[in-house]
MARTORKE-867202 format. One record per residue (C-alpha): residue in one letter; x, y negated, z; residue number from 1. Coordinates in steps of 0.05 Angstrom, whole numbers, plus 32768, in hexadecimal, padded with zeros to 4 digits. Example, Ala and Ser with C-alpha at 12.3 -4.5 7.8 and 13.67 -1.06 7.14 Angstrom:
<atoms>
(atom 'A', (80F6, 805A, 809C), 1)
(atom 'S', (8111, 8015, 808F), 2)
</atoms>
This chain:
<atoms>
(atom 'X', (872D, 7608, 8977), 1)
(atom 'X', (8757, 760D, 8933), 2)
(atom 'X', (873D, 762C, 88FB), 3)
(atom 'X', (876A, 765E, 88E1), 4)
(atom 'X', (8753, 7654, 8894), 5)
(atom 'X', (877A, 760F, 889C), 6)
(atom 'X', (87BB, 760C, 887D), 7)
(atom 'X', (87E6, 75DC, 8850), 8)
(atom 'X', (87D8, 75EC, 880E), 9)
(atom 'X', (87FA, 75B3, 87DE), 10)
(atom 'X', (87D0, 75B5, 8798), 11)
(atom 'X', (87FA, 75B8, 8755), 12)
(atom 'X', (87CB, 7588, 872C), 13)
(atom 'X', (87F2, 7552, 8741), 14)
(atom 'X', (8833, 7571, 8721), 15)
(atom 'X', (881B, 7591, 86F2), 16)
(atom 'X', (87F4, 7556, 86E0), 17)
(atom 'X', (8840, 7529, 86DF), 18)
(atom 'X', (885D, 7559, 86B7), 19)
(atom 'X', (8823, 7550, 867A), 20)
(atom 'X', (882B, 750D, 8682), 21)
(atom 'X', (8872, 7516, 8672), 22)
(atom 'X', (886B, 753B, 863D), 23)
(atom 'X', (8832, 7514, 8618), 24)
(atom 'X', (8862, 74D6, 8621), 25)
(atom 'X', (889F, 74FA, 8601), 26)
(atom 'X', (8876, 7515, 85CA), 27)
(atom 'X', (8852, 74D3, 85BF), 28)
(atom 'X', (8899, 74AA, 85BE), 29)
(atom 'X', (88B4, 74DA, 8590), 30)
(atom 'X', (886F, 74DC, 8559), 31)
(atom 'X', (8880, 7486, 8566), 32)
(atom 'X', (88C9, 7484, 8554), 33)
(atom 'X', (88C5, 74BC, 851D), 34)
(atom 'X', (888F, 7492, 84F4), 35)
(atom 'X', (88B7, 7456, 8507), 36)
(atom 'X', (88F7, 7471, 84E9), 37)
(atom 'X', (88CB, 7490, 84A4), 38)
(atom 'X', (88C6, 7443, 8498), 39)
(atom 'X', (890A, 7433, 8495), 40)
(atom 'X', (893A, 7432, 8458), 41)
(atom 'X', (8969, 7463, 8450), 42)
(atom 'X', (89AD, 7453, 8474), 43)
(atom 'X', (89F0, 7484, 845E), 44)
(atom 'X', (8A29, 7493, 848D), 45)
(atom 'X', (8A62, 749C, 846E), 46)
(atom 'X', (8AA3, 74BD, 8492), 47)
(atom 'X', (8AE9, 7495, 8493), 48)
(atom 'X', (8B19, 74A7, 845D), 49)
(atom 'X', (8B53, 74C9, 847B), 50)
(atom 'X', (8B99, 74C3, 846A), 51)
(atom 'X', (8BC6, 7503, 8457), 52)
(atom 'X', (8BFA, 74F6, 848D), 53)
(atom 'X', (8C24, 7539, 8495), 54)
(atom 'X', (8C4E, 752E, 8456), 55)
(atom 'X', (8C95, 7516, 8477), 56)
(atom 'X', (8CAC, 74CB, 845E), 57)
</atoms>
């Protein structure tokens, strides 16, 4: 005879669990890359000149 207590009950550590791990890796990539980047020099972008082109020749 079956027990009726018995039923599929799926946990959420595992998920929940994933998702943590997820997070720590993000967080741990991005504390990794920002002190990376503090040791770098300086670099400046500079935008292309443009030319004044709507005067008629």
């Amino acid at each position: 005879m079956l027990r009726r207590d018995r039923h599929n009950t799926q946990s959420t550590a595992f998920p929940i669990g994933l998702l943590l791990l997820a997070i720590g890796a993000i967080l741990a990539y991005l504390a990794v890359g920002g002190a990376w980047s503090d040791n770098r020099t300086e670099t400046a972008v500079y935008a292309p000149q443009t030319i004044d082109n709507s005067k008629p020749r």
